[in-house]
KOLZA-930132 format. One record per residue (C-alpha): residue number from 1; residue in one letter; x, y, z. Coordinates in steps of 0.001 Angstrom, whole numbers, plus 524288, in hexadecimal, padded with zeros to 5 digits. Layout:
N
<node><num>NUM</num><residu>A</residu><east>X</east><north>Y</north><up>Z</up></node>
...
//
This chain:
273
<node><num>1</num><residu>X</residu><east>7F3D0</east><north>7DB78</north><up>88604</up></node>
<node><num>2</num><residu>X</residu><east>7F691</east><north>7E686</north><up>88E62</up></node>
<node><num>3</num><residu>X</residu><east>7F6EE</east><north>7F575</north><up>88A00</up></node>
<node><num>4</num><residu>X</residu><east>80590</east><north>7F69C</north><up>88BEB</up></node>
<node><num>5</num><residu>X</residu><east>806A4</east><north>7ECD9</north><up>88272</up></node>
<node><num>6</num><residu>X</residu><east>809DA</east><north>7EE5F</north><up>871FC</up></node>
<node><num>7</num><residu>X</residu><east>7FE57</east><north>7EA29</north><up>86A6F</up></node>
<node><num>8</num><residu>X</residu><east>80055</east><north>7DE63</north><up>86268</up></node>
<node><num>9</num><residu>X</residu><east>80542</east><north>7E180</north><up>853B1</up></node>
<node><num>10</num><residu>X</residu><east>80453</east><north>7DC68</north><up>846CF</up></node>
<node><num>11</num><residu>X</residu><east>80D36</east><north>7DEB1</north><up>839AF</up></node>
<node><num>12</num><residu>X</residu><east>80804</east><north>7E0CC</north><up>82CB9</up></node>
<node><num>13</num><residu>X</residu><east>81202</east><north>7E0EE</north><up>8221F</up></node>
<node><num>14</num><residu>X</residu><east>80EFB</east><north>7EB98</north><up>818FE</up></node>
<node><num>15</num><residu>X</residu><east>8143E</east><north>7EF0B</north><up>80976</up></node>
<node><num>16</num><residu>X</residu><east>80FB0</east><north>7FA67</north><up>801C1</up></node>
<node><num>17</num><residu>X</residu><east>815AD</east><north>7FB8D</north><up>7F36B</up></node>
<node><num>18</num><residu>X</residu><east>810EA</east><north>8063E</north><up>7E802</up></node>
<node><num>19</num><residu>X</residu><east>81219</east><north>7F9F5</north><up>7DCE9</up></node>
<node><num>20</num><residu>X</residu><east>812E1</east><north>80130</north><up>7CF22</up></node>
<node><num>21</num><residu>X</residu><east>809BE</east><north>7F8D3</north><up>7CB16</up></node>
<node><num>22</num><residu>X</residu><east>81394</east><north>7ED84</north><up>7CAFF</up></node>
<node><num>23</num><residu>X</residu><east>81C5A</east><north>7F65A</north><up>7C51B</up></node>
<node><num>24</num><residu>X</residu><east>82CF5</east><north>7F76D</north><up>7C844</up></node>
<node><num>25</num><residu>X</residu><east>832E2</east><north>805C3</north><up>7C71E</up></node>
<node><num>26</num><residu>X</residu><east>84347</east><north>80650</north><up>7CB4C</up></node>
<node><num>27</num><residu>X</residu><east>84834</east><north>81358</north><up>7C5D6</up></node>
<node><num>28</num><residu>X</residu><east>83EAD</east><north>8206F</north><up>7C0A5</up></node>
<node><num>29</num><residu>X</residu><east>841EE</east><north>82050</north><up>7B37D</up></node>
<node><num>30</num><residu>X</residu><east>839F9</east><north>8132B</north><up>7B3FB</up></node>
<node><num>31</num><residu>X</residu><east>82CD3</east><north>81BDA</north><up>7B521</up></node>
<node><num>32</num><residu>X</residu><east>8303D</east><north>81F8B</north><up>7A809</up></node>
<node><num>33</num><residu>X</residu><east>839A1</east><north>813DF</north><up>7A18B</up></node>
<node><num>34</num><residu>X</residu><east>82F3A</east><north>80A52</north><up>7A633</up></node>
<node><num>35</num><residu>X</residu><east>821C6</east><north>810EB</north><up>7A483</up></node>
<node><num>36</num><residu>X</residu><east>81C8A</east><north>80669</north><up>79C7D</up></node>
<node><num>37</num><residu>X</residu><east>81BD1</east><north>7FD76</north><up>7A6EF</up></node>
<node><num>38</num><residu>X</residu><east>81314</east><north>80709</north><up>7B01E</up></node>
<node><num>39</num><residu>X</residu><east>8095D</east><north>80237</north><up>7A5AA</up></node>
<node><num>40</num><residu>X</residu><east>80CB0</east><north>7F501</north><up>7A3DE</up></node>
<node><num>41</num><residu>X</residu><east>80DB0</east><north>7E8A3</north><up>7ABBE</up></node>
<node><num>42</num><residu>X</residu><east>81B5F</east><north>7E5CE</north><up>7A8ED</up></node>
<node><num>43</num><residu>X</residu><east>8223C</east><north>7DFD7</north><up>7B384</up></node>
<node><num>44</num><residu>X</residu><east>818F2</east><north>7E304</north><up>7BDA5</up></node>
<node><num>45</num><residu>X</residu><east>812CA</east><north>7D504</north><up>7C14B</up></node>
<node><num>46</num><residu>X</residu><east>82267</east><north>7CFDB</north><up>7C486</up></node>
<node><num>47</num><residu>X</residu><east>82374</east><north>7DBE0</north><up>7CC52</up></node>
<node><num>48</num><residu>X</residu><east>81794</east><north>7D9AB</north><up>7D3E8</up></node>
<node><num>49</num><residu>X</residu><east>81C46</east><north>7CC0A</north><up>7D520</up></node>
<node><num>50</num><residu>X</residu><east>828E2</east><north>7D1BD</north><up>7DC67</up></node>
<node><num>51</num><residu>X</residu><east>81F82</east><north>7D8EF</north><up>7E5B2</up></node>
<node><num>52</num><residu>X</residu><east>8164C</east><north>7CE3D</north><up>7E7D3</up></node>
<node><num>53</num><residu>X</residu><east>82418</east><north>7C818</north><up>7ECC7</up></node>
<node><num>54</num><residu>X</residu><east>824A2</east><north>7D091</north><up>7F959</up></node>
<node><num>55</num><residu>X</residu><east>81822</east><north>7D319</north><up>7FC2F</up></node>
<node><num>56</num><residu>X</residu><east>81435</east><north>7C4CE</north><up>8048B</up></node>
<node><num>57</num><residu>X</residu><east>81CAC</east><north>7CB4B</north><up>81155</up></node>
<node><num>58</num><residu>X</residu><east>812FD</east><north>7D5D8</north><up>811A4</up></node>
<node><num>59</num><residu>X</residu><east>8046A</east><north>7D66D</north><up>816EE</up></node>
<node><num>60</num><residu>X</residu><east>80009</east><north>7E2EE</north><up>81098</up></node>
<node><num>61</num><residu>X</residu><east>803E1</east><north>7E719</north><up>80348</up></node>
<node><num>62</num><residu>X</residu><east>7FE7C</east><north>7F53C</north><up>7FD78</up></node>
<node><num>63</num><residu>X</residu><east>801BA</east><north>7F9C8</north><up>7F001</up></node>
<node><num>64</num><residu>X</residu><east>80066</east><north>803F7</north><up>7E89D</up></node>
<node><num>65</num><residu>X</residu><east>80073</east><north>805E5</north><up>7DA57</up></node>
<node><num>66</num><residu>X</residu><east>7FB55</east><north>7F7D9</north><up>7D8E1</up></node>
<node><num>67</num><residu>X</residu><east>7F619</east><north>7F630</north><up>7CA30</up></node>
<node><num>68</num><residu>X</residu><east>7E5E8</east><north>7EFBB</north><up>7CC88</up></node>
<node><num>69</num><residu>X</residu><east>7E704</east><north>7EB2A</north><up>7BF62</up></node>
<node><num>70</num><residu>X</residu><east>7EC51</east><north>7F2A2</north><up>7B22D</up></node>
<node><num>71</num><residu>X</residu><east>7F6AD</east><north>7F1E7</north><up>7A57B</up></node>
<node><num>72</num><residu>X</residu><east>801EA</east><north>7F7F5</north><up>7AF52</up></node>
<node><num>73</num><residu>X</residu><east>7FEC6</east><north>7E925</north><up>7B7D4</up></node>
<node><num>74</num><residu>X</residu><east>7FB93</east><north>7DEDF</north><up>7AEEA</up></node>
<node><num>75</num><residu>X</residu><east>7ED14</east><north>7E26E</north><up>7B2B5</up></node>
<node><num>76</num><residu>X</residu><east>7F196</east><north>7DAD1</north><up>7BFA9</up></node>
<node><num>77</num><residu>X</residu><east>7ECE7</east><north>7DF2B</north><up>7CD5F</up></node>
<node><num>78</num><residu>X</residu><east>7F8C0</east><north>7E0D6</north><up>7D305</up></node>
<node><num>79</num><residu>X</residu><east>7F293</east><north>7E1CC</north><up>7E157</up></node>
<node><num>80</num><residu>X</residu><east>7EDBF</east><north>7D433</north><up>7DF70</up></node>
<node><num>81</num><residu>X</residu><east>7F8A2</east><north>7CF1C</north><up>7D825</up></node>
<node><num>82</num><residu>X</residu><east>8030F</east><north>7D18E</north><up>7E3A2</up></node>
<node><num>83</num><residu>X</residu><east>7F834</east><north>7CDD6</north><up>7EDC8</up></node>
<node><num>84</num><residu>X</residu><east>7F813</east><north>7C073</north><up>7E61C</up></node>
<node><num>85</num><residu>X</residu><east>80618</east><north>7BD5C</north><up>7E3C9</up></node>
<node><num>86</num><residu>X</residu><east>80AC7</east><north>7C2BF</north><up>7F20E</up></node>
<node><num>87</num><residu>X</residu><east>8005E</east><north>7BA4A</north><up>7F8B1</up></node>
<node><num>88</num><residu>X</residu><east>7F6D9</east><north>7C438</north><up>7FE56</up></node>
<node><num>89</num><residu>X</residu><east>7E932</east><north>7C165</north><up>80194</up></node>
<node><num>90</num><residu>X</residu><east>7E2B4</east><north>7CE62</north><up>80083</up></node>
<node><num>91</num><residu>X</residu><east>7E3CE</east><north>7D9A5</north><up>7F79E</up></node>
<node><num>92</num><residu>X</residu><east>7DDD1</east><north>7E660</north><up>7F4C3</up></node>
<node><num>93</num><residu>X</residu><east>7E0EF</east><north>7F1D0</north><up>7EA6A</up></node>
<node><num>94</num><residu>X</residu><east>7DAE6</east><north>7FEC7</north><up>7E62E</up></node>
<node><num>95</num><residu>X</residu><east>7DC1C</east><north>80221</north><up>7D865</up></node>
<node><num>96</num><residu>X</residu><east>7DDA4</east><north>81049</north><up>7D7E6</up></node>
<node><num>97</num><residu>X</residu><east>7E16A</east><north>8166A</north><up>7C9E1</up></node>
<node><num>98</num><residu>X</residu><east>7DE5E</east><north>80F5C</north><up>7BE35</up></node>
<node><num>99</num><residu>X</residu><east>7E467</east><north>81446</north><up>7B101</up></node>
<node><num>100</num><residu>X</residu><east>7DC97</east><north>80DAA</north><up>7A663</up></node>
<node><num>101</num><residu>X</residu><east>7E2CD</east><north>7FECA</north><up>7A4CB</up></node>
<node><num>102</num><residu>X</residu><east>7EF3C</east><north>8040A</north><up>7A756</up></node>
<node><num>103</num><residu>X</residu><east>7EF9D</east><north>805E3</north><up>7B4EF</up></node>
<node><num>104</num><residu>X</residu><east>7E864</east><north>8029C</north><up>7C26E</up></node>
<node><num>105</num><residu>X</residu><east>7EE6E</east><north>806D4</north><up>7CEB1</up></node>
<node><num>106</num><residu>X</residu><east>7EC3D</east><north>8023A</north><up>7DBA3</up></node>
<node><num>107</num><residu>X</residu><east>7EEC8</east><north>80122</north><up>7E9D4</up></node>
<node><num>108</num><residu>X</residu><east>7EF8B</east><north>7F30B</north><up>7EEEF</up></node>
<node><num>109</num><residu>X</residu><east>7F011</east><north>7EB92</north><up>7FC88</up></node>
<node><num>110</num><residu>X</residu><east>7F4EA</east><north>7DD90</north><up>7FE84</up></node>
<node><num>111</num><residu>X</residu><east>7F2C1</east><north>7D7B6</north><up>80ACE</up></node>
<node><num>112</num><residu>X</residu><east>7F4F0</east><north>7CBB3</north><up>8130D</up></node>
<node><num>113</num><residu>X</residu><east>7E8D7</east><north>7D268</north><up>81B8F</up></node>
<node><num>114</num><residu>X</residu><east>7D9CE</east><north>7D364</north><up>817EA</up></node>
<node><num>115</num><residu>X</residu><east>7D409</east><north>7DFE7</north><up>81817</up></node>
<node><num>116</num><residu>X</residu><east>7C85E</east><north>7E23F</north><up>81C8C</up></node>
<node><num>117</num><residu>X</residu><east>7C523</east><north>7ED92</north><up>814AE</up></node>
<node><num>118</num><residu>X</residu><east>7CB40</east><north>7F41B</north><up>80918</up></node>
<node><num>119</num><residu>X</residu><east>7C855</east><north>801BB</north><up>8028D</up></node>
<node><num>120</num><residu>X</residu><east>7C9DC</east><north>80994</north><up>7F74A</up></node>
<node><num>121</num><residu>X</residu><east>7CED0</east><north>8177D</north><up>7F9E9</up></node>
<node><num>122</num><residu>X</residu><east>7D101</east><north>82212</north><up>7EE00</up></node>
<node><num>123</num><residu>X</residu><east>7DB27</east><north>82C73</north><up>7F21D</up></node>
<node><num>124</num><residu>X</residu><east>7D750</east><north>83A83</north><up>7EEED</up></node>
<node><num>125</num><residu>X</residu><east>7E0C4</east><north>84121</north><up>7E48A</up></node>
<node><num>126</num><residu>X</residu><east>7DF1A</east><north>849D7</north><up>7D6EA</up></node>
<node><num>127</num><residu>X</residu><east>7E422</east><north>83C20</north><up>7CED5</up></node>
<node><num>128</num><residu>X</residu><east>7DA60</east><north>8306A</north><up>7D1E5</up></node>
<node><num>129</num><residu>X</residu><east>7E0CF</east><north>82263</north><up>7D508</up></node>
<node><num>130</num><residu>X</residu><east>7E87F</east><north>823C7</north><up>7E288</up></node>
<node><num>131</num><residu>X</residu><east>7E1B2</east><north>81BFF</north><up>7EDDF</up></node>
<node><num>132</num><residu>X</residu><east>7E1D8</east><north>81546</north><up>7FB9C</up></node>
<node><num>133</num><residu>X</residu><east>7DDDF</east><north>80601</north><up>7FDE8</up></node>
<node><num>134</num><residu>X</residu><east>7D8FC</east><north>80649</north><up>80BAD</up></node>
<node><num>135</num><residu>X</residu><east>7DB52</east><north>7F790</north><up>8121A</up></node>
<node><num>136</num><residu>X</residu><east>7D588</east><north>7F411</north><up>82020</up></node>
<node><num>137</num><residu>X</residu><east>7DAB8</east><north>7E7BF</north><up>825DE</up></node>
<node><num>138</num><residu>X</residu><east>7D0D2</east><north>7E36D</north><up>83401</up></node>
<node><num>139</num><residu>X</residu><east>7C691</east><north>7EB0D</north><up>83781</up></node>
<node><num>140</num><residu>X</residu><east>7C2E1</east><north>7F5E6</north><up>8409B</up></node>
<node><num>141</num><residu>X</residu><east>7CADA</east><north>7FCC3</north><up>84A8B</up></node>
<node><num>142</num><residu>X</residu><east>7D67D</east><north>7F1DE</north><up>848C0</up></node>
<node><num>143</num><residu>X</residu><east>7D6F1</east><north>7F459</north><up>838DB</up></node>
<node><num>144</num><residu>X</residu><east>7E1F9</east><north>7F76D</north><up>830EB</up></node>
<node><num>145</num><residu>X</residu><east>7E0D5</east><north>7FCC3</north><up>825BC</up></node>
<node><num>146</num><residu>X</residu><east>7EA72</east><north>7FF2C</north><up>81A3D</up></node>
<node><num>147</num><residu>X</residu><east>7E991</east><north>80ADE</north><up>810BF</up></node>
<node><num>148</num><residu>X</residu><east>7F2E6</east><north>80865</north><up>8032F</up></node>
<node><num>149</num><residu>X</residu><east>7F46F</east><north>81451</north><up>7FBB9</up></node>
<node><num>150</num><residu>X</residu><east>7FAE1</east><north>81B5A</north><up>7EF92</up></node>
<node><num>151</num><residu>X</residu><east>7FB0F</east><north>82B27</north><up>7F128</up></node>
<node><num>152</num><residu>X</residu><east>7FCE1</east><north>83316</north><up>7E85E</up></node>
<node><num>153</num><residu>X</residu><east>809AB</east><north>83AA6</north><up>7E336</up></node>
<node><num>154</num><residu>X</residu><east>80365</east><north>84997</north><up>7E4EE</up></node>
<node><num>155</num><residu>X</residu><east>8043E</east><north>84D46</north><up>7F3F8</up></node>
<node><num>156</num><residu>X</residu><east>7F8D6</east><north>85346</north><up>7F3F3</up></node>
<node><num>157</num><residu>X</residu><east>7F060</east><north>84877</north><up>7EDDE</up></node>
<node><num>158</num><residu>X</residu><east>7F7DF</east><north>83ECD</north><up>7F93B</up></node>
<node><num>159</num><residu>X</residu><east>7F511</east><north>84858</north><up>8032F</up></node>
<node><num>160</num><residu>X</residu><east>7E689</east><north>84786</north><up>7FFCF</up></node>
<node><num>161</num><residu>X</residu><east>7E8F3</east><north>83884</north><up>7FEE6</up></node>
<node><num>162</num><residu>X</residu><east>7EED8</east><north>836B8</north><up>80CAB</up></node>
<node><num>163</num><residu>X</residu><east>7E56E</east><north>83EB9</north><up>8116C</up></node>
<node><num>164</num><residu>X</residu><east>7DAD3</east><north>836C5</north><up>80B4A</up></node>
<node><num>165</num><residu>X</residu><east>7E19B</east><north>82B25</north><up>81288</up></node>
<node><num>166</num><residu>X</residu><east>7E20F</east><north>83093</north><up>81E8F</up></node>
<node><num>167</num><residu>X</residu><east>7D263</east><north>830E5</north><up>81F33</up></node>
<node><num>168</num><residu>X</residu><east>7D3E4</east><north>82396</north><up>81BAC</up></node>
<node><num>169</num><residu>X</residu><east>7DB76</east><north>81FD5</north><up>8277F</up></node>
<node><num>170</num><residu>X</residu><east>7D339</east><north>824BB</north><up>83148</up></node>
<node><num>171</num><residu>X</residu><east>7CEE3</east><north>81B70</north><up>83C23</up></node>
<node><num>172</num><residu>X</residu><east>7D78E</east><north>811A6</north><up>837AA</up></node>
<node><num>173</num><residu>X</residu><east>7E30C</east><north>810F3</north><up>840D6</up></node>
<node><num>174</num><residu>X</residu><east>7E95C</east><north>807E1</north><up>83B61</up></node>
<node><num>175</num><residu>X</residu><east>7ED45</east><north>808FF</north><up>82E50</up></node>
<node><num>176</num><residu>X</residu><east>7F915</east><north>80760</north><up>823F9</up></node>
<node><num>177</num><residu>X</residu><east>7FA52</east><north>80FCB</north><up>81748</up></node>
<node><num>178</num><residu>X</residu><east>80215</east><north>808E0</north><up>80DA2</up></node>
<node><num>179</num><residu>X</residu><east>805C9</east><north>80F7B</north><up>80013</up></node>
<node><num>180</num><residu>X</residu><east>80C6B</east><north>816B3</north><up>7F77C</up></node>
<node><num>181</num><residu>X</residu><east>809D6</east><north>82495</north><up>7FCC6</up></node>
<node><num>182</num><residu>X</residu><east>812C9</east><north>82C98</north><up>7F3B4</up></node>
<node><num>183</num><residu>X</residu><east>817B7</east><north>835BF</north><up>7FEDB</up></node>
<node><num>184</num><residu>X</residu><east>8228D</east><north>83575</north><up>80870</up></node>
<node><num>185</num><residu>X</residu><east>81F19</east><north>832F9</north><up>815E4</up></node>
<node><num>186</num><residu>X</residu><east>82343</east><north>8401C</north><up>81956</up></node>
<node><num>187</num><residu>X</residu><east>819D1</east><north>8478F</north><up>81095</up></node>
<node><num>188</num><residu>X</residu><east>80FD9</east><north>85194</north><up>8167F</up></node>
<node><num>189</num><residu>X</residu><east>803C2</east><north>848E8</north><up>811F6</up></node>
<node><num>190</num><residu>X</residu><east>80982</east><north>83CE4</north><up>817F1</up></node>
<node><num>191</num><residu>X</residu><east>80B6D</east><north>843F2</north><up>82529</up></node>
<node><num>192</num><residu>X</residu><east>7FE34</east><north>84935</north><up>82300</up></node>
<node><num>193</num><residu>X</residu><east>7F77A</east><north>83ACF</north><up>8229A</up></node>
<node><num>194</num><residu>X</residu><east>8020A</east><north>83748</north><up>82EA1</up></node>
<node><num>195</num><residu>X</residu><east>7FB52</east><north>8412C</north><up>8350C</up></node>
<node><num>196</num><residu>X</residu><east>7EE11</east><north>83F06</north><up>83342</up></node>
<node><num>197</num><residu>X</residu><east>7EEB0</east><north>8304D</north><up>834E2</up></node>
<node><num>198</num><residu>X</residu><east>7F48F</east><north>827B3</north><up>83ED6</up></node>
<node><num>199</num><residu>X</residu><east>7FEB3</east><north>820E0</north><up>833C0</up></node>
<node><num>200</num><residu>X</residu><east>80BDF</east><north>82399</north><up>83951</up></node>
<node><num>201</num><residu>X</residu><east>81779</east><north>82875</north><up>830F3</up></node>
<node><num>202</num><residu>X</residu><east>820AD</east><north>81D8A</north><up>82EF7</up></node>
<node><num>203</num><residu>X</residu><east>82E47</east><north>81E1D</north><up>83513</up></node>
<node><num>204</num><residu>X</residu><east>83322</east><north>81B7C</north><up>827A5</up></node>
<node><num>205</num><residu>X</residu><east>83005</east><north>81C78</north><up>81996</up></node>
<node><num>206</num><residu>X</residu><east>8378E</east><north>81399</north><up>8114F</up></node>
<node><num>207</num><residu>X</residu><east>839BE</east><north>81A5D</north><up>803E6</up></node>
<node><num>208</num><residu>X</residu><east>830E5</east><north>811C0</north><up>7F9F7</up></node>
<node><num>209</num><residu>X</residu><east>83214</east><north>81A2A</north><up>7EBF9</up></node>
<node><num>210</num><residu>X</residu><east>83768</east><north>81931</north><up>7E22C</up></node>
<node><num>211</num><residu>X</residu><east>83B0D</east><north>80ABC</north><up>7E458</up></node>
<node><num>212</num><residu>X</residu><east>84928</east><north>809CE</north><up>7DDDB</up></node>
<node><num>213</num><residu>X</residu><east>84F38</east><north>8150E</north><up>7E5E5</up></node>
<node><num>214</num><residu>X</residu><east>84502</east><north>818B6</north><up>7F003</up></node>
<node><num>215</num><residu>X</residu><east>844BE</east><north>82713</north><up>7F54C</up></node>
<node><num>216</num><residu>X</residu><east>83458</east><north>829BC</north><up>7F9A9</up></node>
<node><num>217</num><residu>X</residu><east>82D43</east><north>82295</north><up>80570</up></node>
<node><num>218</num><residu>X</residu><east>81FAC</east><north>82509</north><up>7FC3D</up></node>
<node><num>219</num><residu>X</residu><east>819ED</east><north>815EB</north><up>80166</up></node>
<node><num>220</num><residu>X</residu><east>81564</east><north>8149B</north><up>80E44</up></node>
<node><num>221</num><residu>X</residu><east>81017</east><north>80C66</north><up>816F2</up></node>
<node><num>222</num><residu>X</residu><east>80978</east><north>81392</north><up>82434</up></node>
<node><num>223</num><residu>X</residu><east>803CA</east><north>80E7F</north><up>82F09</up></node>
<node><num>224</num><residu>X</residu><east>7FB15</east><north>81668</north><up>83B4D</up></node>
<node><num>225</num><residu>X</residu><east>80007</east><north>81551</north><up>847E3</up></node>
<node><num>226</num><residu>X</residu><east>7FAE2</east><north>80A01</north><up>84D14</up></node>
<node><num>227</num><residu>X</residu><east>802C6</east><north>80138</north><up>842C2</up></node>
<node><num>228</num><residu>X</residu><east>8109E</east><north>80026</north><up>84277</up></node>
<node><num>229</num><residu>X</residu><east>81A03</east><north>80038</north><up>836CC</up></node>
<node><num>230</num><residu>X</residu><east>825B1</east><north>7F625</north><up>83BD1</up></node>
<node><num>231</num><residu>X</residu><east>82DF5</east><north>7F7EB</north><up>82E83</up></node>
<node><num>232</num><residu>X</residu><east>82CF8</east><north>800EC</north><up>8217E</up></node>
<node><num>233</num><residu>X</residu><east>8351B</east><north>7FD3A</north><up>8152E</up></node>
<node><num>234</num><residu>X</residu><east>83411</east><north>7FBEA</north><up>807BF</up></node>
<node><num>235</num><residu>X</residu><east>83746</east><north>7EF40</north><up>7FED9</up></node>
<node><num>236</num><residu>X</residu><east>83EBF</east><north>7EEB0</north><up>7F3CD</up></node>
<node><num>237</num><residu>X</residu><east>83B40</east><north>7F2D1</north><up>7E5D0</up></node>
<node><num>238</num><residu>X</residu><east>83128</east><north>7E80D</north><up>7DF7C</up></node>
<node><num>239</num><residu>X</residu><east>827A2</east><north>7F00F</north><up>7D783</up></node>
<node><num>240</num><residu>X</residu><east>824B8</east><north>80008</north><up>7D5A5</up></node>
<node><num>241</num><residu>X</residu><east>82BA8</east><north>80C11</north><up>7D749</up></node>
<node><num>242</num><residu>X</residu><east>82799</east><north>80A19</north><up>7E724</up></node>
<node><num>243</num><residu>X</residu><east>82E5A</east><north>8018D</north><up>7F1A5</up></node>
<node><num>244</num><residu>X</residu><east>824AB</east><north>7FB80</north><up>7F8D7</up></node>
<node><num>245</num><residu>X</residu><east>823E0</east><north>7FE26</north><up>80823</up></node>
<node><num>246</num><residu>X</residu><east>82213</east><north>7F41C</north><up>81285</up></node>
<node><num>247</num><residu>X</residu><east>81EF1</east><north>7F5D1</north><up>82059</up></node>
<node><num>248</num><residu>X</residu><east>81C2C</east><north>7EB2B</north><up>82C0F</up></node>
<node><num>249</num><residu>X</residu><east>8116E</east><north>7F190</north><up>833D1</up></node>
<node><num>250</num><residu>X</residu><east>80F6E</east><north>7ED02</north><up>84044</up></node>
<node><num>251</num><residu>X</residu><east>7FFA3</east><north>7EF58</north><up>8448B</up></node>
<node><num>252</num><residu>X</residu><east>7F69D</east><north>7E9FD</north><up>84F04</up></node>
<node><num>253</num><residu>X</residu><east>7F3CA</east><north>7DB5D</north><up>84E93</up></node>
<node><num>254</num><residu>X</residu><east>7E528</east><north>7DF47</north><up>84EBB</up></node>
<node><num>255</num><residu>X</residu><east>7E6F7</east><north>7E525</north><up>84169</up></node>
<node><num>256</num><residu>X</residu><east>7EE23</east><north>7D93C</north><up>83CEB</up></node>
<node><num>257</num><residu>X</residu><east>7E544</east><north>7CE94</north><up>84255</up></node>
<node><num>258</num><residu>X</residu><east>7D8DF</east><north>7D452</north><up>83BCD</up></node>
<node><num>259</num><residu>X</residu><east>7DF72</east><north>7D945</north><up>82FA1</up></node>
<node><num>260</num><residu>X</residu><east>7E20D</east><north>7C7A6</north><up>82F50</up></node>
<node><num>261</num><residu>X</residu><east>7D59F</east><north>7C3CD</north><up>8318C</up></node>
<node><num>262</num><residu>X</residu><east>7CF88</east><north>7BE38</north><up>82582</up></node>
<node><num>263</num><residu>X</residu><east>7D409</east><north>7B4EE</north><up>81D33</up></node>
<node><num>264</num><residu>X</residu><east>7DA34</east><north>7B803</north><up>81294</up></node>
<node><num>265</num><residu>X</residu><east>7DA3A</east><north>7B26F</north><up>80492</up></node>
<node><num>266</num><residu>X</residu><east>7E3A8</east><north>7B431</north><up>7F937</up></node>
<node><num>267</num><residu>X</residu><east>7E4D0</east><north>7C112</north><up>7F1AA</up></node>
<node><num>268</num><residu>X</residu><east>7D6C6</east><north>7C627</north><up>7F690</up></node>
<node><num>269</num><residu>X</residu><east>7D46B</east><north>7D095</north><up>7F0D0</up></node>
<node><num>270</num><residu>X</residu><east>7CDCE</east><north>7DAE0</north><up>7FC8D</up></node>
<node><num>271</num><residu>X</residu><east>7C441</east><north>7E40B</north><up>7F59E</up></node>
<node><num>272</num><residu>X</residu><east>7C2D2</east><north>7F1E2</north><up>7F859</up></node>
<node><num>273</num><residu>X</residu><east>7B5D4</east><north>7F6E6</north><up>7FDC2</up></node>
//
């Protein structure tokens, strides 16, 4: 192949979706009306069953407020659970704030890909339980790796946590961060990471909360320069008080081909280091 020609591309179809916990939330006064079920697993499996639906066209999957195992879920794994019924061979979560049997949040990553390594980040902030999963697909210079996050509400704890993230993008070229960021695209510590990363600002934002009359892009899914995001959109209303966001991003077939090179084997679970 000559110079003057495009390099040879690969797609990777991407979701990213702040679950509730399995949880459904279509007007505010719900938050109140409906508190009980933030604490019990009411409804939640059929609702995670309506997910699990979708989720076979996609090849990476990244959620956020994923229950590990409590009261609110059934004590059900909810990472594992749609990684089961939506017929993925690898998963990976990060429990991150625990409230005694009640609760156990965590980010989670379903994929049709086996990583090759998979870390355990805690994001700095004055209330513990906020974190980043860090997911590398290949290895060396040719490695993509995949960041799934849920910031904070305080801009000055997410500013601390972008920046955070930004360290942990360095020498990584190519990359996608997936999550539920809880800022607008436009905000000063989102232009602050644009500008000390290579992830480019997205042409658009599709507006993601809350999910019955959506008026904030607060999910995102970003990608550094040398991946390309074909399409951006957001799904219907399944599950949470978040539509989920899906993107087809095109990357180079290197990436691809060694992201597919082992076998893989049904609902793995990939262990964090």
């Amino acid at each position: 192949m000559s110079s003057s020609q495009p390099e040879a591309r690969s797609r990777l179809n991407v979701l990213s979706c702040n679950i509730l916990a399995g949880g459904s939330i279509k007007r505010y006064r719900e938050y109140v009306t409906h508190s009980w079920k933030h604490v019990l697993p009411t409804g939640k499996r059929a609702n995670l069953d309506g997910l699990a639906g979708i989720l076979p066209e996609f090849d990476l999957v990244a959620l956020q407020e994923a229950d590990a195992g409590s009261l609110r879920s059934g004590f059900l794994n909810q990472t594992e659970y749609l990684a089961e019924n939506a017929g993925f061979p690898f998963w990976t979560h990060q429990p991150n704030r625990k409230v005694a049997k009640v609760s156990a949040s965590s980010n989670g990553l379903l994929s049709r890909l086996k990583p090759t390594e998979v870390l355990d980040y805690p994001l700095p902030g004055r209330i513990r339980g906020r974190g980043v999963l860090w997911v590398r697909f290949g290895s060396g210079q040719h490695s993509l790796v995949v960041l799934v996050a849920h910031l904070s509400l305080g801009t000055q704890a997410r500013a601390h946590q972008l920046g955070y993230i930004t360290e942990l993008l360095e020498g990584h070229p190519h990359a996608l961060l997936l999550g539920d960021l809880n800022t607008s695209i436009e905000s000063p510590e989102l232009r602050n990471l644009f500008a000390r990363t290579s992830l480019q600002l997205p042409e658009t934002a599709p507006l993601t909360f809350p999910s019955w009359a959506p008026a904030r892009a607060i999910d995102h899914i970003l990608a550094t320069s040398t991946l390309k995001i074909e399409t951006l959109r957001t799904l219907p209303h399944l599950v949470s008080d978040h539509l989920p966001i899906a993107a087809t991003v095109e990357l180079p077939i290197s990436l691809d081909a060694q992201a597919h090179a082992a076998d893989a084997h049904p609902s793995e679970k990939i262990a964090s280091a």
